[in-house]
N, C-alpha and C positions, 0 to 999 in steps of 0.2 A: 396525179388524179387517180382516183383509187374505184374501178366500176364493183370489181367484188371484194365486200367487208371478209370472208373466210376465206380468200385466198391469200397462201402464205409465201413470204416473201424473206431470205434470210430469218428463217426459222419464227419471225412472228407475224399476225396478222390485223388488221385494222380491230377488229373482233376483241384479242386479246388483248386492245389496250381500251378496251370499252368497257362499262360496267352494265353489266348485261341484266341485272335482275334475278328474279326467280322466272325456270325454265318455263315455257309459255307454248313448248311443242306438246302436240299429242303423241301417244305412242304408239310407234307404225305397225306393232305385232297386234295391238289392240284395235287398229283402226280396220288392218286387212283380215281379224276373226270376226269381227261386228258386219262389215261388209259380204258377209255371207250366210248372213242369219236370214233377209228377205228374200221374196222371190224375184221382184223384181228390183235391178239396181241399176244405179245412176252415179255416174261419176262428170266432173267439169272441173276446171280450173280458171283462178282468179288470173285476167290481164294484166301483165306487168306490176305487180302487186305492189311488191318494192316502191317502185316510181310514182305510186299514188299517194304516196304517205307523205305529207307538207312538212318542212321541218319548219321549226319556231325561228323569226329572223335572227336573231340572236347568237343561236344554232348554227345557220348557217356561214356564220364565219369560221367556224371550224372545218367549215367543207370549200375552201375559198383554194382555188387553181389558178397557173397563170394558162392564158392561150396566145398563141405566135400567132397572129395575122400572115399573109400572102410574103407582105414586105418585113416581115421577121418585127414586130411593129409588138413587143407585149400589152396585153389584157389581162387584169385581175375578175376572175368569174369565181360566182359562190353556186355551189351546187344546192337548188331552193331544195329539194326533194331526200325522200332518205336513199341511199346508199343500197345498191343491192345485196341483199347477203345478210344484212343488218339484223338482229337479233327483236329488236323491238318493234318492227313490222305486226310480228304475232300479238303483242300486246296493244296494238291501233287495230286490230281488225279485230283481237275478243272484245274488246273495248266495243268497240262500235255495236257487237251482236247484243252486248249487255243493255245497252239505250231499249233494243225491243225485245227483250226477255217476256213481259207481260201481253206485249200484243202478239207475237209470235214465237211462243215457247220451244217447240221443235223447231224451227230455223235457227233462233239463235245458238241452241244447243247441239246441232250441226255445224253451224260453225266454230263453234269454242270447243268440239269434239270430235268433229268427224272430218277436218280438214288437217290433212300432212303439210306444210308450212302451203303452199296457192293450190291446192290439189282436195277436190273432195271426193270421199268415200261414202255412199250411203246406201243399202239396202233396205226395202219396206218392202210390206204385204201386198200390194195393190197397185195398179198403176196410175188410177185415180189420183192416190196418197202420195205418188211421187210424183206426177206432176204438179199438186198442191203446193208440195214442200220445194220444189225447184223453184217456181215461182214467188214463194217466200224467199228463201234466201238468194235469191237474184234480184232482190225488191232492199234486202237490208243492206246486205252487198251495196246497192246503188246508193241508196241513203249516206253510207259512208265515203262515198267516192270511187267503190270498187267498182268491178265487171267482170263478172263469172260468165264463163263461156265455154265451148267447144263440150257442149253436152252429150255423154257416149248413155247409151241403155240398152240392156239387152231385151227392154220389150222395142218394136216397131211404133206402136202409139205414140209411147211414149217419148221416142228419138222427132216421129212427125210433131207432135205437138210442142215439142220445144225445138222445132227448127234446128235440128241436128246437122241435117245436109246443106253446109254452109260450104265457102269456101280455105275457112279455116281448121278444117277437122282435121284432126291430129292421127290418120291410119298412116301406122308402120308400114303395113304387110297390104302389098297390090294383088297377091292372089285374089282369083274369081270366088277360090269356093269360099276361105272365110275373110273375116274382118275382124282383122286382129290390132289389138287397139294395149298401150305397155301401159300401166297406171300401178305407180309405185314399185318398176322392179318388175310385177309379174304381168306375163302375157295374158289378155285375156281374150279368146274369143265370143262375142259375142254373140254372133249367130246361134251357135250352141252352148253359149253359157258355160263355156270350161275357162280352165287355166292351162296354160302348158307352156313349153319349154323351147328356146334356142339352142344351138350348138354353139358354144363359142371358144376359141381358145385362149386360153386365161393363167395356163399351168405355169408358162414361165422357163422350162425344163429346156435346155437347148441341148442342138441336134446329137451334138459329141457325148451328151450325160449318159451316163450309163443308167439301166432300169432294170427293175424286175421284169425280165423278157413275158412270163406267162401271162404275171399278173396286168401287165400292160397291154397284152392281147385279148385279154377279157374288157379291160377294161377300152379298146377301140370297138368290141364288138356291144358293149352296153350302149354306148352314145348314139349312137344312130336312132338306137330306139327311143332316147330321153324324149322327141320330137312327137313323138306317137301316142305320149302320156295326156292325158285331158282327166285332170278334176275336174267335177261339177262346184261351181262354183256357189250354188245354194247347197245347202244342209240336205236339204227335204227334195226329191225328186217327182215323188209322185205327185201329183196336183189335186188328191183324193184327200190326202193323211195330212193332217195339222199336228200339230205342235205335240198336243196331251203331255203325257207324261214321259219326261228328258231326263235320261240318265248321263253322267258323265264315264266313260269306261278306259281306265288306263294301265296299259301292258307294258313291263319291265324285264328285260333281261341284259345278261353279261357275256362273253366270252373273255376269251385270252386276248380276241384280237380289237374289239371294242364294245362298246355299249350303247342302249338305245331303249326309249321310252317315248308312245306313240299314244296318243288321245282320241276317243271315239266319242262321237255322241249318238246318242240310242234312243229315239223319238219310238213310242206306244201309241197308237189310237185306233182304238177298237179294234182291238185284233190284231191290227194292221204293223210291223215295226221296220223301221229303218236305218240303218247304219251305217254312216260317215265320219271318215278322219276328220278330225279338227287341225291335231299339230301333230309332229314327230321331232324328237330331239336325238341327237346320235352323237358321241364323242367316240375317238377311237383310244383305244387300250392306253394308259401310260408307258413310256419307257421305263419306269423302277419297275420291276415285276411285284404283282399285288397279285393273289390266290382270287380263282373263280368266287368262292363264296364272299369276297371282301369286295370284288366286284359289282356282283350281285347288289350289296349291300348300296355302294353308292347308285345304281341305275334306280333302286326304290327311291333315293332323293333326288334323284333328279326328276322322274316320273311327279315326287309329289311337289315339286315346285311347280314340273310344266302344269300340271292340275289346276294346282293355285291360281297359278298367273293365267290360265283361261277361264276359273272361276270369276277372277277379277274383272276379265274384260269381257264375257259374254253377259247381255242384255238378257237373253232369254233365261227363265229362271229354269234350274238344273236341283231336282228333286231328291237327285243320290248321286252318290261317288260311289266307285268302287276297285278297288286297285287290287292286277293280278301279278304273280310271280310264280315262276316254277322250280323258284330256290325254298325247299323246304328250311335251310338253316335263313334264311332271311327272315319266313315268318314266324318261325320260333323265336329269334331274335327280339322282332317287332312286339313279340306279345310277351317277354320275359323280360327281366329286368338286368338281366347279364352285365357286369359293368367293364366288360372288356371293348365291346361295341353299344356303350352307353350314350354316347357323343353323338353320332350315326341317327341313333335309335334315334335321341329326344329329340333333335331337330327335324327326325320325319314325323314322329307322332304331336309335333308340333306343328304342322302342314296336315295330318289326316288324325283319322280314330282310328284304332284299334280293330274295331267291328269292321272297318270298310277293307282291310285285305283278306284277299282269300287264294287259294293254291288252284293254276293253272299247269296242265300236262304240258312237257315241252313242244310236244306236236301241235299245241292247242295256241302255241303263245306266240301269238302277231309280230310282239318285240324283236322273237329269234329270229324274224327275215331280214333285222338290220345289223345282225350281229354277226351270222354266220352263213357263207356263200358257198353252198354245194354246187352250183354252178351257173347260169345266168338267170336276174333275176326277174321274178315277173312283173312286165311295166305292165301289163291289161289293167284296164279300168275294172274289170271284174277279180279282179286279186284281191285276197284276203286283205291284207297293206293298205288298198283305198276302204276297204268294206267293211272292217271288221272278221273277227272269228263268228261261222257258221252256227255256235251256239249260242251266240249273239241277238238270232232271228228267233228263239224258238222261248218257250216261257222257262222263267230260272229254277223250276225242279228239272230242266234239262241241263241244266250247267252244272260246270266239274263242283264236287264238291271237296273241301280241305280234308286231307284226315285225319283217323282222331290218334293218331299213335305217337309218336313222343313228341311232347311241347316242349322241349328242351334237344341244346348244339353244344356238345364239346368241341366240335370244329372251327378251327382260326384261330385259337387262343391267342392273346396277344401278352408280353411280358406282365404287364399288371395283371393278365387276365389269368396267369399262371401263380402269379402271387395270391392272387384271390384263394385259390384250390388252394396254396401251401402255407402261407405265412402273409400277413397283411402287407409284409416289405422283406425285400431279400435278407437273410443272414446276418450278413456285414457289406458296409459301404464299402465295395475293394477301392474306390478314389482316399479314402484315407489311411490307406498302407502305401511305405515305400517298398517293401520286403515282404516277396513270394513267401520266405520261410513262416513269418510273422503271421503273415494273411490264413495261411491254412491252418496252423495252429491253434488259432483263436477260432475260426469256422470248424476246429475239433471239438473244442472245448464247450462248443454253443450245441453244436450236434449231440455232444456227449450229456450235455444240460437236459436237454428234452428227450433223448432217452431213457436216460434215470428218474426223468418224472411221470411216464408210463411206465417203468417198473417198479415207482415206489405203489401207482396205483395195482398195479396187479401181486402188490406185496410180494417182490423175487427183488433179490441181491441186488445193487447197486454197483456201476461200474468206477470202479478209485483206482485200476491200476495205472501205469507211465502208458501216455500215447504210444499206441501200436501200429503196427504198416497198413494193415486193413483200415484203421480209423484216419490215416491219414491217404489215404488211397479215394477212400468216400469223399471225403472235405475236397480234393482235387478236381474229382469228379464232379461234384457238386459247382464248383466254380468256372469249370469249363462247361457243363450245359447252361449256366447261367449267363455264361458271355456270349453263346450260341445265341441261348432262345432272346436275348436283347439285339444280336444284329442279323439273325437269320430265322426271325418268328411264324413265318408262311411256310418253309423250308422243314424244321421239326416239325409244325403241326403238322404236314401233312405224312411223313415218315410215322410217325406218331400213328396216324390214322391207317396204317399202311398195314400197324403191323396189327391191326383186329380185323385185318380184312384181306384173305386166304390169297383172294383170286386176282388183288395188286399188283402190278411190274415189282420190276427190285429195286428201279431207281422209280417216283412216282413223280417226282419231278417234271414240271412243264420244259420248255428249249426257254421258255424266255426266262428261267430263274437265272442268276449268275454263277452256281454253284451248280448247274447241268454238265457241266463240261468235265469235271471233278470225280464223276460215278459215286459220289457222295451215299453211307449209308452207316447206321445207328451201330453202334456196339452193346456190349451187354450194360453196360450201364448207362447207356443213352448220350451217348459221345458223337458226335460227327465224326466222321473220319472217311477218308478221301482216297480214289485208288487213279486220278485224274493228276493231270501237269498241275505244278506247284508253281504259281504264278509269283508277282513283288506284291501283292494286292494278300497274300494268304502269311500267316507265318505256320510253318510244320514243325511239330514238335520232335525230338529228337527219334523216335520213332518212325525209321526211315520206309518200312512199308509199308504200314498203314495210319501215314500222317494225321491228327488232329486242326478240322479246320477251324483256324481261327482269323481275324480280321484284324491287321498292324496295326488299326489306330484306337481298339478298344485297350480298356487298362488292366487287364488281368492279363493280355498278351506283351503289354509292357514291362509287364513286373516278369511275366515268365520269361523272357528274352536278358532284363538285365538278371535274372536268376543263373542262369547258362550262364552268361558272359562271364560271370565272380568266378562260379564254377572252376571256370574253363584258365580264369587266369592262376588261381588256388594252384589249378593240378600244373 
């Protein structure tokens, strides 16, 4: 006997040996931003939802169990009904709202949209319009055999008028002061119309694990306050200012230690303006180490998906976008054609325009409160985090403006993006030499090629004599920044940047690079070289104090390794 279809049992489930159709759920990110467009809202859920669904007699022998009687006596019983968990529930109940699409257009489209599988979500302007719309769909609901019930709202009318105070109301929370009521995951109080938060423990982490001592005392002294936190659950607060004119406004930044992109919407009416999160998205840093600017880069796509994907699901129509960053090489990026972070680019300017980024101070940028923790953060309802940046409130000849100084980043160069500056493609493919000798010689010959074609241009002698130490000293050199800048790209560029800029460390290296440990720094011809432990992960070249770093599994460090070895057995 099987009560839940998506419960799994040796690794499969009723579910996955069904054919389920096309998906028929609404989506939950879209259902809990729509629910907070009105002022006032309503939520209920369908009775046994499952259980009302008839299956076809037919059908029902595939739902056929035995039952033991008292005196161990078997019965063959066929389950008439469908199966709880069942995928096709969703598709009898849009089905059914579809029959009264013409006679009740907003109910049926409440139900084929604003219900999370028995669970509705609905926000409206009025409470007139939501008891309307209740009553519609607990009217099609019934037509089909359903029973929506256990109606929560955070007006009073409207809880009285639809008989809220039953005996089956679904409150969590027996506290006096509020009436807290869970609907999809988040707490909602009603009384006051917020959301907010449990403490739960959920980490997993047992007693013996060791932790980061400080950061885990920061982090026991945050939770207590998670409790204290109350979003308003409408958009719009004041009960004065409608709607007017909605901008969507969204903040990006990066650190070393993660990244994060936070959504505002920014209501105008008459003067009047108001400012509330919509969404926030936060990932933390990878483990490969990636350079701030490259960071940077992906929190701008992530910002313009979350965009998108609230574009997609808010009802209310959204007049302008506008996307801030305080990485000046991001928005030169965005507006140039660079094709080292051409990939990057197009798929964000394929989510946004061009016109809609502009350059916010780091002080200024909302983003940075998810990125980086000077010390506990501020849960107030009145923090910037729920509100927006203060120049938010004010008209946009007060807002930061981009500047106009260089539209162009040499910053981040990535291999191709270094080929770009020198040559459309390295030199020579080193994968198609066996022999170091071989390889350099020919990167002399090519070297020596395009020098003598700027000096036949500047009419001066031509270089014809026998490869010389210097000519093959350069070729060497040349092969070793180019196995560098292929496996350690973030690492040069920023040495690189390092050395046009006086008042730089001597190592400028982040801790999370892998090459920190190393005291890694440039020679005169732009060589790594290393004054750190020589790990099995490095090969060092014969230059035993200030080793060449190179990485064992690239092929320039293969050929230079079986080069030594000939060497080595020769002599």
């Amino acid at each position: 006997m099987v009560w839940d279809a998506a419960a799994v049992a040796h690794g499969i489930s009723l579910n996955s040996a069904l054919l389920k159709g096309p998906d028929q759920l609404s989506e939950l990110f879209t259902i809990l931003v729509q629910f907070r467009e009105g002022r006032v809202a309503l939520t209920g859920d369908v009775r046994e939802m499952f259980l009302q669904v008839l299956m076809h007699p037919e059908d029902q022998q595939c739902q056929r169990f035995l039952w033991y009687d008292e005196d161990r006596t078997p019965s063959i019983y066929v389950l008439q009904v469908m199966t709880f968990g069942a995928p096709s529930a969703q598709f009898v109940k849009n089905l059914n709202a579809e029959r009264f699409k013409g006679d009740y257009p907003a109910a049926a489209e409440v139900i084929q949209k604003r219900h999370y599988v028995d669970d509705m979500l609905v926000s409206v302007a009025t409470e007139k319009e939501a008891v309307e719309l209740a009553l519609q769909v607990k009217a099609v609901h019934a037509a089909g055999g359903f029973e929506i019930r256990n109606w929560i709202s955070n007006s009073k009318r409207v809880a009285e008028a639809l008989e809220v105070n039953n005996t089956e109301e679904k409150n969590l929370d027996l506290s006096p002061e509020l009436s807290t009521e869970k609907v999809l995951g988040m707490w909602w109080c009603t009384d006051v119309d917020t959301f907010t938060y449990k403490e739960i423990w959920r980490s997993g982490i047992g007693w013996d694990d060791q932790v980061i001592f400080k950061r885990w005392q920061t982090w026991l002294k945050v939770l207590p306050t998670i409790e204290k936190i109350g979003i308003p659950r409408c958009y719009i607060s004041e009960s004065s200012i409608h709607y007017g004119d909605i901008q969507l406004h969204t903040f990006v930044d990066a650190s070393e230690n993660g990244i994060a992109a936070t959504c505002y919407l920014r209501f105008n009416y008459q003067d009047v303006v108001e400012c509330k999160i919509v969404a926030a998205k936060t990932r933390v840093a990878p483990l490969k180490f990636l350079s701030i600017p490259r960071l940077e880069l992906r929190a701008a796509l992530i910002g313009s998906r979350l965009a998108r994907t609230l574009s997609e699901a808010l009802t209310i129509h959204v007049t302008r976008r506008v996307f801030w960053s305080d990485s000046q090489d991001t928005l030169c990026w965005i507006r140039s054609d660079s094709p080292f972070v051409a990939f990057r680019v197009s798929k964000i300017l394929e989510l946004t325009e061009m016109a809609e980024w502009r350059y916010v101070p780091t002080d200024l940028n909302v983003a940075d409160d998810g990125t980086k923790w000077t010390g506990l953060p501020n849960m107030k309802l009145q923090a910037r985090w729920f509100n927006g940046p203060q120049f938010l409130y004010l008209a946009e000849d007060h807002w930061p403006r981009t500047s106009k100084g260089s539209q162009t980043s040499d910053l981040e160069l990535r291999p191709s993006a270094m080929a770009h500056f020198t040559a459309s493609d390295p030199i020579v493919q080193v994968n198609d030499f066996s022999n170091w000798g071989r390889l350099v010689r020919v990167v002399v010959f090519v070297q020596r090629f395009s020098n003598n074609c700027k000096l036949k241009c500047l009419k001066q002698s031509i270089i014809s004599c026998p490869l010389s130490s210097s000519e093959i000293s350069s070729a060497e050199a040349y092969l070793l920044r180019q196995a560098q800048l292929e496996s350690y790209p973030d690492e040069v560029a920023l040495f690189q940047r390092s050395q046009h800029e006086p008042t730089a460390h001597k190592t400028p290296l982040p801790k999370a690079s892998p090459l920190h440990q190393k005291s890694p720094w440039l020679d005169q011809n732009g060589v790594l070289r290393m004054r750190g432990r020589i790990t099995n992960c490095d090969y060092a070249t014969e230059d035993a104090k200030n080793p060449i770093i190179l990485p064992r599994d690239h092929p320039t460090t293969k050929l230079i390794i079986a080069h030594f070895h000939q060497k080595f057995h020769h002599q």
